[in-house]
C-alpha positions as MATLAB code, in Angstrom:
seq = 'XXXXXXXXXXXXXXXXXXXXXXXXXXXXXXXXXXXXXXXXXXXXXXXXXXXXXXXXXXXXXXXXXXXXXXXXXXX';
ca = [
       6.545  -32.751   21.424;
       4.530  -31.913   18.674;
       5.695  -32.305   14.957;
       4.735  -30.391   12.344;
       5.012  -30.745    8.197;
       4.950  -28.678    5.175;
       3.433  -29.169    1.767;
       3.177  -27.275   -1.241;
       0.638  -27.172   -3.363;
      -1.438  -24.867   -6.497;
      -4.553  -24.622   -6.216;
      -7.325  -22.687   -8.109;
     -10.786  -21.171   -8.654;
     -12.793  -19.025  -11.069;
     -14.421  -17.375   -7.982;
     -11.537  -15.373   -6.074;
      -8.205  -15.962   -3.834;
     -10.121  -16.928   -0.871;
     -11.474  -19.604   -2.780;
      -8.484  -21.185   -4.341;
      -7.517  -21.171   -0.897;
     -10.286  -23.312    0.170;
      -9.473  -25.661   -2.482;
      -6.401  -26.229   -1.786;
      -7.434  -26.578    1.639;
     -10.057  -29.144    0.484;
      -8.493  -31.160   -1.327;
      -4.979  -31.965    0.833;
      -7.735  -32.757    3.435;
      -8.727  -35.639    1.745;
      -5.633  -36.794    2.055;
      -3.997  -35.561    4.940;
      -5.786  -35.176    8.606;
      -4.817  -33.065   10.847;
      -4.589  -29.780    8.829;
      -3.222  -26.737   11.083;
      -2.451  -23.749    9.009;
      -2.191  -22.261    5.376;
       1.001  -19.479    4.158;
      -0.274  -18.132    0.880;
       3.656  -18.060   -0.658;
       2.000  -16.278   -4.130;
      -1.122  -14.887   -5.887;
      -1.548  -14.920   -9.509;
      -4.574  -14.164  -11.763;
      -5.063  -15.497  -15.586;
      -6.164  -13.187  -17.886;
      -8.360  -13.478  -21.362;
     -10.091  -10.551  -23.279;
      -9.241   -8.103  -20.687;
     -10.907  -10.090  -17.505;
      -9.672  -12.265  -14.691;
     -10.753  -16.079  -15.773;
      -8.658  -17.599  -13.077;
      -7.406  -17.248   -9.708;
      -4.594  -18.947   -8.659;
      -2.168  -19.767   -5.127;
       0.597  -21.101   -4.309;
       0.406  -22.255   -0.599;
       1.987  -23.969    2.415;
      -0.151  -26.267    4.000;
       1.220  -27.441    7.128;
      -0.102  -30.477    9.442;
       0.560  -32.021   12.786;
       2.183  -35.296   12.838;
       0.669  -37.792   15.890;
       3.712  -39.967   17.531;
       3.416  -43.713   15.248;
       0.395  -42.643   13.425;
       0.188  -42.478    9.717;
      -1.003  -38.832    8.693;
      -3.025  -40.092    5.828;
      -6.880  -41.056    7.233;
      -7.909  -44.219    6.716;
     -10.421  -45.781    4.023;
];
């Protein structure tokens, strides 16, 4: 039986939405193995003068958890 679970996390870029995505994506997998899938729960964008700066997500990041091992990899 497999076992999944859910983080939350912000993540952002100067490029676009698909790239804050892949940040956040990035970065919980240096952490966490076994990475399965990505909700996008909101979009935002920042503003200054009149121009997007900032791109920003709000996303569920869920992973598999293996039977007695410890999701985090090891150093």
């Amino acid at each position: 039986m497999a076992v999944v679970k859910v983080i939350e996390v912000i993540a952002t870029s100067a490029i676009g939405i698909e790239d804050a995505i892949q940040n956040a994506v990035t970065e919980v997998s240096k952490t966490i193995r076994n990475v399965d899938s990505v909700y996008v729960k909101d979009t935002k964008a920042h503003v200054k003068d009149g121009k997007v700066t900032t791109y920003g997500v709000i996303c569920q990041i869920s992973f598999r958890i293996d039977a007695g091992v410890d999701p985090e990899p090891s150093e």
